[in-house]
C-alpha positions in Angstrom: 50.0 38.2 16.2 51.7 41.7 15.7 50.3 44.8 17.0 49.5 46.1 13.6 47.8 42.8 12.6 46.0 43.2 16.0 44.8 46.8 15.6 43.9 45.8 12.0 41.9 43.4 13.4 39.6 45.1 15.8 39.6 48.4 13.1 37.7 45.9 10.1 36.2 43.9 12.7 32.7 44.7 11.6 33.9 44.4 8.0 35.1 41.3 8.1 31.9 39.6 9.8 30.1 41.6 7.2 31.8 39.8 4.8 31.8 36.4 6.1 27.7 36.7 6.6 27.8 37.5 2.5 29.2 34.2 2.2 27.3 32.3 4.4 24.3 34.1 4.6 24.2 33.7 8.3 25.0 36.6 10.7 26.3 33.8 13.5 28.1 31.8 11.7 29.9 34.4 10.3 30.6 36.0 13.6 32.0 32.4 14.4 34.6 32.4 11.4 36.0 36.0 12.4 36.6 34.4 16.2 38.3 31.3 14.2 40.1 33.9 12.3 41.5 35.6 15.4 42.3 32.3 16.7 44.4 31.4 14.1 46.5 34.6 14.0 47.0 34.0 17.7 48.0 30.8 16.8 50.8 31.8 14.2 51.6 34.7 16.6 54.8 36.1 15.2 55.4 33.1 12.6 54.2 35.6 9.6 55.3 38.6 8.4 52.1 40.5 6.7 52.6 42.9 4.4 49.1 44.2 3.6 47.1 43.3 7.1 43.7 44.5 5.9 44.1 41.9 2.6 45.4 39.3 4.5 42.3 39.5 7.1 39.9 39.9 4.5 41.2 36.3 2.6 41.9 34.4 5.7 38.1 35.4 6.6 37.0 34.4 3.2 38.8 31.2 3.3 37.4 30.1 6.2 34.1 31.1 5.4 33.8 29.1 2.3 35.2 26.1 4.2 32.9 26.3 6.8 30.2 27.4 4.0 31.2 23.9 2.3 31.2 21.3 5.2 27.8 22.6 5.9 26.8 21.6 2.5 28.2 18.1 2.8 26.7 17.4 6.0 23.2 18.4 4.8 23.8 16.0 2.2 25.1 13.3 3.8 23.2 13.2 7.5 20.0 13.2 8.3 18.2 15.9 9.7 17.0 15.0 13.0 13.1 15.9 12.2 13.4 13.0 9.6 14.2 10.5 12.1 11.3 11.2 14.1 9.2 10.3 10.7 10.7 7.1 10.8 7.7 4.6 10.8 8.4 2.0 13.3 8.2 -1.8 12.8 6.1 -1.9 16.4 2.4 -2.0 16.0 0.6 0.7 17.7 -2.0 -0.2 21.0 -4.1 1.0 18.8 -3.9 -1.2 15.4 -3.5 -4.1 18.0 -6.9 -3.4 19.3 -8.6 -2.8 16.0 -6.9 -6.0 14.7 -8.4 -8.1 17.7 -11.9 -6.4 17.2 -12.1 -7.6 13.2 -10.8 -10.9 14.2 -13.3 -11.3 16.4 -16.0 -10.0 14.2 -14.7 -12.9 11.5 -14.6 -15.4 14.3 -18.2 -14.9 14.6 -19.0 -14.2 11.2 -17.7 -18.1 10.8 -19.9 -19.2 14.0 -22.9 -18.8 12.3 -22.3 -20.4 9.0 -22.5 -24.6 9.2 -20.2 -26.4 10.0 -18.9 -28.0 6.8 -18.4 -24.3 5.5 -16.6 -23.5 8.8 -14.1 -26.7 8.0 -13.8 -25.6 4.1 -12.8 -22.2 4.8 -10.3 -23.1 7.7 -9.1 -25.7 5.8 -8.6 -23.7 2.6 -7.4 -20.2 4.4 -5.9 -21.4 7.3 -3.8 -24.9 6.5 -3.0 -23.7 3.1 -5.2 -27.0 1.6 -6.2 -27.4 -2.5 -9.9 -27.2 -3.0 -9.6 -30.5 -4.7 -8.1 -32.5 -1.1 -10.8 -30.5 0.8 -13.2 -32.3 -1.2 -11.8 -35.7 -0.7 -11.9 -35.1 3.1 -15.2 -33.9 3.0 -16.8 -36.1 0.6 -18.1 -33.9 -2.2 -17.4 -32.2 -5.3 -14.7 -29.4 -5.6 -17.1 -27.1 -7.2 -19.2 -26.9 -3.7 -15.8 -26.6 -2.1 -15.3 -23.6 -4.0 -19.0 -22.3 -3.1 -18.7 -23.2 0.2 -15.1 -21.3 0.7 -16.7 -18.3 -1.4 -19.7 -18.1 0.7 -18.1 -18.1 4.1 -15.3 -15.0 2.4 -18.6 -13.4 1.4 -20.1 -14.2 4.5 -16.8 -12.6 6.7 -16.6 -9.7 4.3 -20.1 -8.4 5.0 -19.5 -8.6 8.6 -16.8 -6.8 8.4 -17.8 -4.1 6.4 -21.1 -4.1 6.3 -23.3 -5.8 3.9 -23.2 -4.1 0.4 
């Protein structure tokens, strides 16, 4: 970098971050593109002959700032921000739905304790094997209809336990 570019330089210093914060609407970031800009003239040291220094400063500062203003645009678009990975909901259940899960099926197990036993068979054979009302009747002798009561009964029965009766 020539002496004139240099002097130029530190004279529109203030200037030039002013300019770059217009753009980016960030006092730091702009500070950050006038270093880049200084880097880059060090860079090119005597490689360019400048005619108007102050221009030149001014739209290698705006330049950068609008590239550095763009790529911060498409990375807010295309990554995450890192608060939103922390509202990721995890596939794990918590200690705490585990427990309440145990305590309801424990309440239903019970809940089905006290109903007889050809209801108890029904139901488990209805909600648990996956079994038509019509081959639970076969098995158990009777008509489909009191298969049907008797697996209604035992959801009613299991409800109000859980929740309460109504």
């Amino acid at each position: 970098m020539s002496q004139e570019l240099f002097g130029t330089f530190l004279s529109y210093r203030r200037a030039l971050i002013d300019a770059a914060a217009r753009i980016l609407g960030c006092r730091a970031g702009a500070e950050d593109v006038v270093q880049d800009t200084f880097l880059k003239l060090m860079d090119q040291q005597n490689a360019i002959v400048v005619r108007q220094p102050v221009g030149y400063l001014f739209q290698t500062v705006r330049n950068l700032a609008i590239d550095r203003h763009r790529r911060a645009a498409l990375e807010q678009r295309h990554a995450a921000c890192e608060e939103d990975g922390l509202l990721v909901a995890s596939d794990a259940l918590s200690p705490e739905s585990i427990t309440l899960g145990r305590e309801a099926l424990g309440t239903v197990a019970g809940a089905l304790a006290e109903l007889p036993e050809r209801t108890q068979k029904a139901f488990e054979m209805y909600r648990i094997r996956g079994m038509t009302q019509k081959e639970i009747a076969a098995i158990l002798g009777v008509s489909p209809t009191l298969v049907n009561f008797m697996i209604r009964d035992a959801m009613t029965h299991c409800r109000d336990a859980l929740f309460g009766a109504a």
